[in-house]
N, C-alpha and C positions, 0 to 999 in steps of 0.2 A: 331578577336574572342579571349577569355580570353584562358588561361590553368588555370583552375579550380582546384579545390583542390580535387575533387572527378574524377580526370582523372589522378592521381595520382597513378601507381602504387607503393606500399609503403611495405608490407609483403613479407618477403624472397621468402615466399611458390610461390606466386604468378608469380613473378621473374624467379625462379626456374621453372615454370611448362611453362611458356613464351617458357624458353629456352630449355627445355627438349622436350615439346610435339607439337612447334610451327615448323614454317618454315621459311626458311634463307633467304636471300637477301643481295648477297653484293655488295656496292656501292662506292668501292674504300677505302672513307675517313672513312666510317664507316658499320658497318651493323646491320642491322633490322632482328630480330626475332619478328616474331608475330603468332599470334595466333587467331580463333573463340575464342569466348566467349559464354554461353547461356544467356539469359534474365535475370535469379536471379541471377547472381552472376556480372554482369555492366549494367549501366544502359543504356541511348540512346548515348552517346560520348565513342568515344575510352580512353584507357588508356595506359601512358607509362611510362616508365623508362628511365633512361639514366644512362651509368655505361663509366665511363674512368678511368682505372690503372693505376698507375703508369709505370708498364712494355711498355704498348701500346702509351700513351701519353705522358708521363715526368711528372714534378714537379706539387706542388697546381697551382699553378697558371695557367700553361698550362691546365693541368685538367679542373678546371674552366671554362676558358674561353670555350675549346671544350662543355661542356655539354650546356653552358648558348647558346653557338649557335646552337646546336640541340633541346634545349628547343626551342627555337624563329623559327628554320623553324618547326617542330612540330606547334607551336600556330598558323603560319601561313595559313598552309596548311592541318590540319585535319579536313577542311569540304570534303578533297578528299577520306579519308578514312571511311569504312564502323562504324554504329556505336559500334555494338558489336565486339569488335577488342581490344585486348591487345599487346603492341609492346613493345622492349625492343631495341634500339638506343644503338649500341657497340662503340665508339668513337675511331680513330685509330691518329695516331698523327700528319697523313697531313691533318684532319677536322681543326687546325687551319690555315694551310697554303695555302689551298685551297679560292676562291675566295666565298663570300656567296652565289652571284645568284648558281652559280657551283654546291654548298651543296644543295639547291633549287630544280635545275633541277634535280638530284639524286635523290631525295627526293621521287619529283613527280613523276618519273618513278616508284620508288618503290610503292607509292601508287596505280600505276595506275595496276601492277601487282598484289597487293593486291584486288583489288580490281574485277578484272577478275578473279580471284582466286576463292570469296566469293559469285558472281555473282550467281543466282540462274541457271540451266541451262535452255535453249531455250525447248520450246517444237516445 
């Protein structure tokens, strides 16, 4: 499945309100903040971000590479996540040195907690 260009979060505000109003999950190599979403403001696919610093990760180049593999297990795995869902992917500086499946299995867990999370409840 693609990572779309409208699964993009792209506005600070956006970002900002992820991180401010959403909930944490941390996964070692990195952590997820996400958030509900209503209807009007995404549409049926989640959307995300991905932020690696220099303080947390090192140089461009390390940079890089951590988000381009948080981007790839994202594209891989967000049909686990709900649709209306905004996340933000915090990149820490063993996501390069970590093994991918590893990033993977993290991932999933996190989604699957997301996902009980969002879960409507049982009657």
């Amino acid at each position: 499945m693609r990572f779309r260009p409208e699964q993009h979060l792209r506005r600070q505000g956006e970002i900002r309100a992820t991180r401010e109003q959403g909930s944490r999950i941390d996964c070692g190599a990195f952590t997820v903040w996400w958030r509900p979403t209503s209807a009007d403001v995404s549409g049926t696919a989640p959307r995300m971000a991905v932020v690696a610093s220099i303080a947390l990760v090192g140089g461009s180049v390390r940079r890089s590479r951590a988000k381009r593999r948080l981007r790839e297990v994202f594209r891989k795995h967000q049909s686990l996540l709900p649709g209306r869902c905004d996340m933000l992917l915090v990149a820490r500086a063993a996501v390069n040195a970590w093994a991918f499946p590893e990033l993977e299995r993290r991932f999933t867990e996190a989604c699957a907690r997301i996902g009980a999370a969002t879960a409507p409840p049982r009657a």
